[in-house]
KOLKETI-239531 format. One record per atom (N, C-alpha, C): residue in three letters; x, y, z. Coordinates in steps of 0.001 Angstrom, whole numbers, plus 500000, padded with zeros to 6 digits. Example, Ala and Ser with C-alpha at 12.3 -4.5 7.8 and 13.67 -1.06 7.14 Angstrom:
ALA513190494310507800 ALA512300495500507800 ALA513200496700507800 SER512850497750507080 SER513670498940507140 SER512900500030507870 
! end
This chain:
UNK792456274792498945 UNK791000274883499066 UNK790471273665499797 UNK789367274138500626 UNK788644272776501736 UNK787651272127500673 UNK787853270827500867 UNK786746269713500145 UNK786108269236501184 UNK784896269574500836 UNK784095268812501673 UNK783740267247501687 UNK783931266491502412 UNK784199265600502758 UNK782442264944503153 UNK782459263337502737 UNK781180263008503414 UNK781183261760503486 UNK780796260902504169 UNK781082259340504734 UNK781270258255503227 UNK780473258623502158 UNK780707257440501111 UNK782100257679500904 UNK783093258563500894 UNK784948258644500672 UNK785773257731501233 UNK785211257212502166 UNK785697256114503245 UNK785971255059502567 UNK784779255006501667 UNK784368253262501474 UNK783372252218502325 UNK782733253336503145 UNK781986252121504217 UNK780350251545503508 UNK780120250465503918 UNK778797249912503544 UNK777559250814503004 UNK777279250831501723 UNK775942251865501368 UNK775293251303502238 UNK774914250332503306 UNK773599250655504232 UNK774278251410505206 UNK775627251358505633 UNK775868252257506579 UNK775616254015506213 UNK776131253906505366 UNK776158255605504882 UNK774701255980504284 UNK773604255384503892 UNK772662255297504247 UNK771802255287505205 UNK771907254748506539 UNK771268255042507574 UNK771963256369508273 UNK773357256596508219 UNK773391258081508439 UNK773122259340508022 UNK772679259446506758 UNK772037260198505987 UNK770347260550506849 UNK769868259156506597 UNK768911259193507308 UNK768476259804508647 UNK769905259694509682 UNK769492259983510922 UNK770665261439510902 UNK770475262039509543 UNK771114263697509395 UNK772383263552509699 UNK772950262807509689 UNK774592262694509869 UNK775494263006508336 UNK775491263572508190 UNK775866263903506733 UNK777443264158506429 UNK777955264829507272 UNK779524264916507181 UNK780746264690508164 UNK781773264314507985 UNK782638263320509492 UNK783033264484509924 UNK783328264560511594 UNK784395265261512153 UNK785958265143511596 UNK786243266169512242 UNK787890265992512165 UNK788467264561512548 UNK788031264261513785 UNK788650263030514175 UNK788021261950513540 UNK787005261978513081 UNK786687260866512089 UNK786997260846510815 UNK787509262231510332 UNK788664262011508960 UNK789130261446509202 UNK790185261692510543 UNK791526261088510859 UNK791635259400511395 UNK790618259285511414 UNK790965257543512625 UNK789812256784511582 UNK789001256959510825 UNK788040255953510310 UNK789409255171509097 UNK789810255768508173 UNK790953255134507377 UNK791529254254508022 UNK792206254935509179 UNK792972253837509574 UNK792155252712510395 UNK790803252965510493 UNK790708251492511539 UNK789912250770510577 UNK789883251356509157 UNK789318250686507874 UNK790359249590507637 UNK791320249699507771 UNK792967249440506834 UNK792985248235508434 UNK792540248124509344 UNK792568247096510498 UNK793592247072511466 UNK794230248403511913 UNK795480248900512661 UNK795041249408513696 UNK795718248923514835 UNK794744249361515920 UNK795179250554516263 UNK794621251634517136 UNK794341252793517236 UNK794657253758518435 UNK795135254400519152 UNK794802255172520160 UNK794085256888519758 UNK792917257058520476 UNK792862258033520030 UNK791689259041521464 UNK793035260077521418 UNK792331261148523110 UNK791253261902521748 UNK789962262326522696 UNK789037262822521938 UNK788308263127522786 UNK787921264164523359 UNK786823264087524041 UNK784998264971523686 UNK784155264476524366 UNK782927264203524282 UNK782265265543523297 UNK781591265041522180 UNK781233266131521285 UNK781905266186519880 UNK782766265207520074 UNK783894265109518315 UNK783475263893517240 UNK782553263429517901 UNK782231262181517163 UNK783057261135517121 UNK783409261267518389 UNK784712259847518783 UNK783982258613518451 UNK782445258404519362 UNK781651256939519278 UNK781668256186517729 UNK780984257219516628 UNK781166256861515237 UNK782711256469514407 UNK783392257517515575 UNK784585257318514578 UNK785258256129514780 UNK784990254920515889 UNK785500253958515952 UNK784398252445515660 UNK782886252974515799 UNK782186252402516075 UNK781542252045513822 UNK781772253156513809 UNK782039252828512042 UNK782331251622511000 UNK783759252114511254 UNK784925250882510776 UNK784521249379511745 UNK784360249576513010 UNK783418248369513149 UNK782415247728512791 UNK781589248121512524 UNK780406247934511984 UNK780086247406510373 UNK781291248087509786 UNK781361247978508436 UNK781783246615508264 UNK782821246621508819 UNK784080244512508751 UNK782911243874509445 UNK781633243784510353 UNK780985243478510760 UNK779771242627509788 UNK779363243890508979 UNK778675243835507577 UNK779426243272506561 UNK780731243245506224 UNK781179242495505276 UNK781464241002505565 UNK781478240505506611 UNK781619239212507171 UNK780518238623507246 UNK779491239153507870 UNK778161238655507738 UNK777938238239506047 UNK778024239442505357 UNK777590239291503973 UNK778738237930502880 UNK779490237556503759 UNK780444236450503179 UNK780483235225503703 UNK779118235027504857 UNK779017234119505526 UNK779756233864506906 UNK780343234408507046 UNK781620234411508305 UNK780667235471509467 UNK781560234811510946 UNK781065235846511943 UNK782063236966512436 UNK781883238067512565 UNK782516238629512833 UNK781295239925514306 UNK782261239758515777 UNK781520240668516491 UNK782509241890516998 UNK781646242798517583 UNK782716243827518421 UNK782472243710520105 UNK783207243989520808 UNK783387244033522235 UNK783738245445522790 UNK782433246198523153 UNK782704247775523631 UNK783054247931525095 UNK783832248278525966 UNK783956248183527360 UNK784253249458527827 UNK783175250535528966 UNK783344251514528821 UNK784087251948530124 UNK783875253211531236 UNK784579253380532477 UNK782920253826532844 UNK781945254158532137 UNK780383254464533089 UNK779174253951532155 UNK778637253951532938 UNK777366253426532125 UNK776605254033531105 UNK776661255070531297 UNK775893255974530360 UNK776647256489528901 UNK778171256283529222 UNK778835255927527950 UNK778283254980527283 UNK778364253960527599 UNK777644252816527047 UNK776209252803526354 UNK775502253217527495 UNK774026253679526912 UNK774113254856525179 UNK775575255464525672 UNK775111256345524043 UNK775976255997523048 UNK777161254888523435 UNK777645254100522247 UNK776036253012521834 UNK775706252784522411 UNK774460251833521918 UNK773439252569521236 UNK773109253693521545 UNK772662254900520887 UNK772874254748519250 UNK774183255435519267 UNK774980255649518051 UNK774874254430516707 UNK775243252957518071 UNK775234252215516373 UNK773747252290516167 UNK772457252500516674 UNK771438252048516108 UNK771445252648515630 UNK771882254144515355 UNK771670254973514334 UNK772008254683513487 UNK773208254128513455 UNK774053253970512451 UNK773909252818511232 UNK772947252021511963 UNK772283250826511608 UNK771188250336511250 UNK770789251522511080 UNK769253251780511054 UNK768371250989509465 UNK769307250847508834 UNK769189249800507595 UNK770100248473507333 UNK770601247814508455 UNK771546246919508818 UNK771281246315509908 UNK770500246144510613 UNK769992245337512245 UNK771470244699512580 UNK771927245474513875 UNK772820244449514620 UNK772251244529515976 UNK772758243265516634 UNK772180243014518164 UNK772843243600519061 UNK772725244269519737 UNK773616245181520691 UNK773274244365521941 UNK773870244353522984 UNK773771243747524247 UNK774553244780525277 UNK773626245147526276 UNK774309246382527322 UNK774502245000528833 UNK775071244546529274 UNK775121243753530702 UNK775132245110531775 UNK774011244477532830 UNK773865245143533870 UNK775095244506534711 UNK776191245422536043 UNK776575244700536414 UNK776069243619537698 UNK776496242990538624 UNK776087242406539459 UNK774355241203539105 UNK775076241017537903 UNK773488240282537417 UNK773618238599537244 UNK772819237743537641 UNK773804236315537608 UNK772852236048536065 UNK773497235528534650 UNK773225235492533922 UNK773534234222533162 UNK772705233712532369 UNK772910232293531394 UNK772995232490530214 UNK773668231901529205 UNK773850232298528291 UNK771935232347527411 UNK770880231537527829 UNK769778231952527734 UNK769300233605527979 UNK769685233989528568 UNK769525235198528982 UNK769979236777528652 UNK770578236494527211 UNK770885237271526446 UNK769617238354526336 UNK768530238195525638 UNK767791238709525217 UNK767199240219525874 UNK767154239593527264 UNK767084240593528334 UNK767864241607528749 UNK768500241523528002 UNK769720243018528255 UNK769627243457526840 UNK769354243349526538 UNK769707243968524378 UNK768697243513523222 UNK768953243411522443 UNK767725243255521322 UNK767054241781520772 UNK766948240953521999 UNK766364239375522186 UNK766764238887521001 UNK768034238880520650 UNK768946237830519854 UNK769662236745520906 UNK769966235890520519 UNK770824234963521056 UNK772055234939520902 UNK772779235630520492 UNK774341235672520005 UNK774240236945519480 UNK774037238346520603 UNK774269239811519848 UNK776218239930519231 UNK775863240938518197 UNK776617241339517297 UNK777839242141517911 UNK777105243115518682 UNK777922243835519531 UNK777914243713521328 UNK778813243544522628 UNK778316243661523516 UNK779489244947524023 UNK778297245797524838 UNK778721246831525208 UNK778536247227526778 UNK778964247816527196 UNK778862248098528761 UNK780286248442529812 UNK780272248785531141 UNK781234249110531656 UNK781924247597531599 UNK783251248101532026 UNK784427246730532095 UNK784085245959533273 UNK783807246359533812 UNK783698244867534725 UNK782305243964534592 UNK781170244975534325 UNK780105244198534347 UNK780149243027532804 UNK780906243830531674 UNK781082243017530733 UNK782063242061531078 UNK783460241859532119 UNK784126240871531958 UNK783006239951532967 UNK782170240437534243 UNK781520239489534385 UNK780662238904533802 UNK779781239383532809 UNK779069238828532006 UNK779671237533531392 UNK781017237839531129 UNK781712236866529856 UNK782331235740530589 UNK782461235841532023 UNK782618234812532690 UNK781573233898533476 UNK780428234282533126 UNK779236233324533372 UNK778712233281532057 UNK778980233236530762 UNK778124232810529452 UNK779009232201528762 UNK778446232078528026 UNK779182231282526749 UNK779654232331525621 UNK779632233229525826 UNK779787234557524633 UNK780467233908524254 UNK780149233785522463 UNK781794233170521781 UNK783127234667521570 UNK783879234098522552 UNK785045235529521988 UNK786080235061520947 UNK785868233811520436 UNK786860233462519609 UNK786027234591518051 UNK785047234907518175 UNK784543235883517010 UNK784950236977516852 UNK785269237643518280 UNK785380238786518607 UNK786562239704517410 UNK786151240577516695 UNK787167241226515424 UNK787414242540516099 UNK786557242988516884 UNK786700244572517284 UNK787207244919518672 UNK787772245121519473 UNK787959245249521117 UNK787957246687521236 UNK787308247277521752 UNK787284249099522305 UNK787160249332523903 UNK787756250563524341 UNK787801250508525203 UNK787314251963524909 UNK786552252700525610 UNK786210253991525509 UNK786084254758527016 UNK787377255735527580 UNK787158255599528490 UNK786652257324528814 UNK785731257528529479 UNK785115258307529825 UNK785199259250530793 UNK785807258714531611 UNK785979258829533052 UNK787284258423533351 UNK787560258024534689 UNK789312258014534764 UNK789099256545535219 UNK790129255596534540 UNK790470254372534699 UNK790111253747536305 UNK789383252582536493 UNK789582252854538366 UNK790529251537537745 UNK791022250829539342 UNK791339249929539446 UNK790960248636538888 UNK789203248656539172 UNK788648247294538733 UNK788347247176537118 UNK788206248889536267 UNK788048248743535039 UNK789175247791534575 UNK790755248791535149 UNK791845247862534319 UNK792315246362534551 UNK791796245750536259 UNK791720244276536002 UNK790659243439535277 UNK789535244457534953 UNK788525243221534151 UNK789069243389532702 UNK789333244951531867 UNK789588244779530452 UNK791033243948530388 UNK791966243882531618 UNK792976242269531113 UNK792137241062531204 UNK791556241342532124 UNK790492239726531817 UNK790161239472530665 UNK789278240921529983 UNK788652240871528683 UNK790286239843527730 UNK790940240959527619 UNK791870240390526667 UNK792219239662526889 UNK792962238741527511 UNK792997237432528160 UNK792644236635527057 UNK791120236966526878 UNK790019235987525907 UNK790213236406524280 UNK791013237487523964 UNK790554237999522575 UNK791388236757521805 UNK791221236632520380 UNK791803236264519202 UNK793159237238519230 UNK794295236671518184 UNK795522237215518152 UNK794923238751516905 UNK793860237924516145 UNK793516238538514876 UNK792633239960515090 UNK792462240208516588 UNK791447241389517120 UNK791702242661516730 UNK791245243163516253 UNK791660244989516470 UNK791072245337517752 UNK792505246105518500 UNK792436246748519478 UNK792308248641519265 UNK791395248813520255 UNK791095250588520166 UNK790839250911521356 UNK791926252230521889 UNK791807252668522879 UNK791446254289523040 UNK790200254660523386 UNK789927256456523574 UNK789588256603524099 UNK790307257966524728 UNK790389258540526107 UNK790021259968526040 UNK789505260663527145 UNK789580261962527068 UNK790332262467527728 UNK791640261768528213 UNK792765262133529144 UNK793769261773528414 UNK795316261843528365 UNK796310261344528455 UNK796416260468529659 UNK796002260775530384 UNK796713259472531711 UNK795590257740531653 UNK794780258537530473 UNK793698257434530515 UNK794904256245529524 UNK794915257240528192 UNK795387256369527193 UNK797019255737527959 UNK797508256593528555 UNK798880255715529273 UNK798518254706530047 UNK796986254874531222 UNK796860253186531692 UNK796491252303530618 UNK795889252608529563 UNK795449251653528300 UNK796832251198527950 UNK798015251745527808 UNK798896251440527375 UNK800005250652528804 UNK799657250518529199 UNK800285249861530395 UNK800003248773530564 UNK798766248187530388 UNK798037247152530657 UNK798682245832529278 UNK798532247097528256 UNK798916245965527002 UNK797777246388526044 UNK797234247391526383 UNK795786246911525325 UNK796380247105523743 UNK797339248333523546 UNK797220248450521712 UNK798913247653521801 UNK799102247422520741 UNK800332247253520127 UNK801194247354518915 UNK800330248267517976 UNK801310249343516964 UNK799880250299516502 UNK799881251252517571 UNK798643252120517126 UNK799246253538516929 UNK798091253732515764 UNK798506255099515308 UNK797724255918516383 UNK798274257186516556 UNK798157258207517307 UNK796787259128516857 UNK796114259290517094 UNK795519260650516713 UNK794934261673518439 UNK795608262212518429 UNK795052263171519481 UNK794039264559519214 UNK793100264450520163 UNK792431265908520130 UNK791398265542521736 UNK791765266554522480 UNK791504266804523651 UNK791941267899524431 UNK791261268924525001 UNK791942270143525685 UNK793042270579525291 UNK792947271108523954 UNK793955271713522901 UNK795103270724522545 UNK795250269804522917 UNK795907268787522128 UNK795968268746520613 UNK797086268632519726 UNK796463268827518465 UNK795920267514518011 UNK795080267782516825 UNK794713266823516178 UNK794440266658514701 UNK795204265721514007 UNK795770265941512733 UNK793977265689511854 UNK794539266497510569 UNK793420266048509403 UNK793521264902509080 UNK794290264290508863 UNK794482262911508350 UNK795685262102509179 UNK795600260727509047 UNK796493260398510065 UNK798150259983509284 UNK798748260071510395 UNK800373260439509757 UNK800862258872509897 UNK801639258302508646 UNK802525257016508444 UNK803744257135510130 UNK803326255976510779 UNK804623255993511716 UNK805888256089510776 UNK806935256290511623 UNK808342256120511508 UNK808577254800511041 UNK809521254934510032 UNK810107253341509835 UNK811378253349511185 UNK811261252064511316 UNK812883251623512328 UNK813884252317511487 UNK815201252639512579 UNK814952252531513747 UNK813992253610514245 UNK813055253774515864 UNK811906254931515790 UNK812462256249515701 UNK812008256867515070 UNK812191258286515139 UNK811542259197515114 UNK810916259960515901 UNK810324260765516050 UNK809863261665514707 UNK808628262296514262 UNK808167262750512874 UNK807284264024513512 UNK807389265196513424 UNK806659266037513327 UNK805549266462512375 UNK804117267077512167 UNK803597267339510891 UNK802763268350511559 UNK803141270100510788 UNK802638271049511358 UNK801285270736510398 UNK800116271259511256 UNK798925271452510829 UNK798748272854510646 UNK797513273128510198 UNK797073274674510505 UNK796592275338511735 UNK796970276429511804 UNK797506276939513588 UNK796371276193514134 UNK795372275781513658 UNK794512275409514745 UNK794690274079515604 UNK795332273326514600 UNK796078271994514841 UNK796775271978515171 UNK797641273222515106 UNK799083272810516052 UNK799734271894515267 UNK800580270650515761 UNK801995270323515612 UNK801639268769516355 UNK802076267464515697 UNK801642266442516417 UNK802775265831516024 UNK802975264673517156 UNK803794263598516865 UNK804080262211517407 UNK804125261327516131 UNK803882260114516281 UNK804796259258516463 UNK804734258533517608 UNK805756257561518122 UNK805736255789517848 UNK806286255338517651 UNK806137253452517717 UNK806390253403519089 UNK805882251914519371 UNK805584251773520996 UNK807197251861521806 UNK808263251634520776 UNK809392251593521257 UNK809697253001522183 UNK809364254043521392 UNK810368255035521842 UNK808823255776522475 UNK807599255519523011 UNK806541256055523408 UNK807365256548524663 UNK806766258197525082 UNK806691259115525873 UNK806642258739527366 UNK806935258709528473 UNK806411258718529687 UNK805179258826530019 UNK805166259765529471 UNK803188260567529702 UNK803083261147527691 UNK802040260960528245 UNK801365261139527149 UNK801244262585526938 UNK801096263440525864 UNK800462264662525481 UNK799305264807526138 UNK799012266214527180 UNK797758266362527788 UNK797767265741528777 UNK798690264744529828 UNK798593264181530762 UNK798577265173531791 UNK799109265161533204 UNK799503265790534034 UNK801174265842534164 UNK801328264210534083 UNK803100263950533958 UNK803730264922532951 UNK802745265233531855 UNK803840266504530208 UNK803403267431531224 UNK802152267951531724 UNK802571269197532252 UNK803290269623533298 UNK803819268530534134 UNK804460268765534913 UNK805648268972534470 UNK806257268447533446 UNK807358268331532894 UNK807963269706531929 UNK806856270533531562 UNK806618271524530884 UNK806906272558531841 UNK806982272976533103 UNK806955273542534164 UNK808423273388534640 UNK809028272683534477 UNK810231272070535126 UNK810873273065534988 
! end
């Protein structure tokens, strides 16, 4: 029998699950069953999802929450959103205000091509001096971060949300980005491609992330599956037909292409 499921199960902040109530958000997607636990538990993530699944919340959540508990213990803790278009950005910034709507965090969107001082915060985002979150495409955010003072030694959250297909200059600014992170960062990478999440994974961005896929029939699990202990071995877990059949790899023995790429379907054809 199905239990219905609703954001206080998580464990996240009564102001968080409170302001979603508020703004009618009442019960998680599939993929936010599956990926909020684990990016609760502080494991970084890959996860294909595309637009309409509640991908933004499902990562932007568990951020927000370690965000709120650090604040509330005296400590700083920020997130770093870096998208592939702008208007991604515009509706991850969307989302947390919703989400926040009894919790004020400072969001900061950087325009790119903008010459900026670290005075000059205010003017892009919610006239704080040190926003909570900064969000925007990858390059305009790695340029931002190379003319300010942003402290990234704070930085707890790193996302990459990619929207669109990786160009060239996204994946040299998000190594820039990382370059700068803490060892202690959670890394999160979502794609609505496989070939997205394989350049994410090329670059370096995750380094023991759990899997959750759902994108152009890709399956995508109810809950997320324990990797393999060493040595890797491959783990199957049938879902219900609608889910299909998924499986989770350690970075050791990871795929060529990803599930949903072009490289599996080419390979599928062979």
């Amino acid at each position: 029998m199905h239990v219905q499921m609703d954001f206080d199960s998580f464990g996240l902040d009564e102001r968080l699950t409170r302001s979603l109530r508020d703004s009618r958000i009442l019960a998680p997607t599939t993929v936010q069953r599956a990926s909020i636990p684990v990016l609760i538990e502080g494991r970084d993530l890959a996860m294909q999802a595309g637009s309409g699944t509640g991908r933004v919340l499902a990562f932007c959540l568990p951020a927000i929450n370690r965000m709120l508990a650090a604040r509330d213990g005296g400590t700083v803790a920020r997130a770093v959103i870096v998208t592939t278009d702008t208007g991604s950005a515009m509706r991850v910034h969307s989302d947390i205000k919703r989400a926040t709507r009894h919790a004020p965090l400072g969001v900061l969107i950087p325009a790119a091509g903008v010459e900026r001082t670290p005075a000059s915060y205010g003017q892009f985002g919610d006239g704080v001096e040190r926003p909570d979150v900064l969000v925007g495409p990858a390059p305009a955010v790695a340029h931002f971060l190379r003319g300010t003072g942003y402290p990234m030694d704070g930085t707890a959250v790193f996302a990459v949300l990619a929207a669109t297909q990786i160009s060239a200059d996204d994946r040299e600014a998000i190594a820039s980005i990382m370059g700068g992170l803490p060892g202690s960062c959670q890394r999160i990478a979502v794609g609505e491609r496989g070939e997205d999440l394989e350049a994410m994974m090329e670059i370096g961005l995750l380094r023991s992330p759990a899997m959750v896929m759902d994108a152009g029939g890709a399956p995508r699990p109810d809950a997320p599956v324990e990797p393999p202990a060493p040595p890797p071995v491959e783990e199957s877990v049938l879902g219900p037909r609608r889910n299909r059949s998924i499986a989770r790899r350690t970075p050791r023995d990871r795929p060529e292409t990803w599930p949903g790429s072009r490289g599996s379907r080419r390979a599928a054809t062979r």
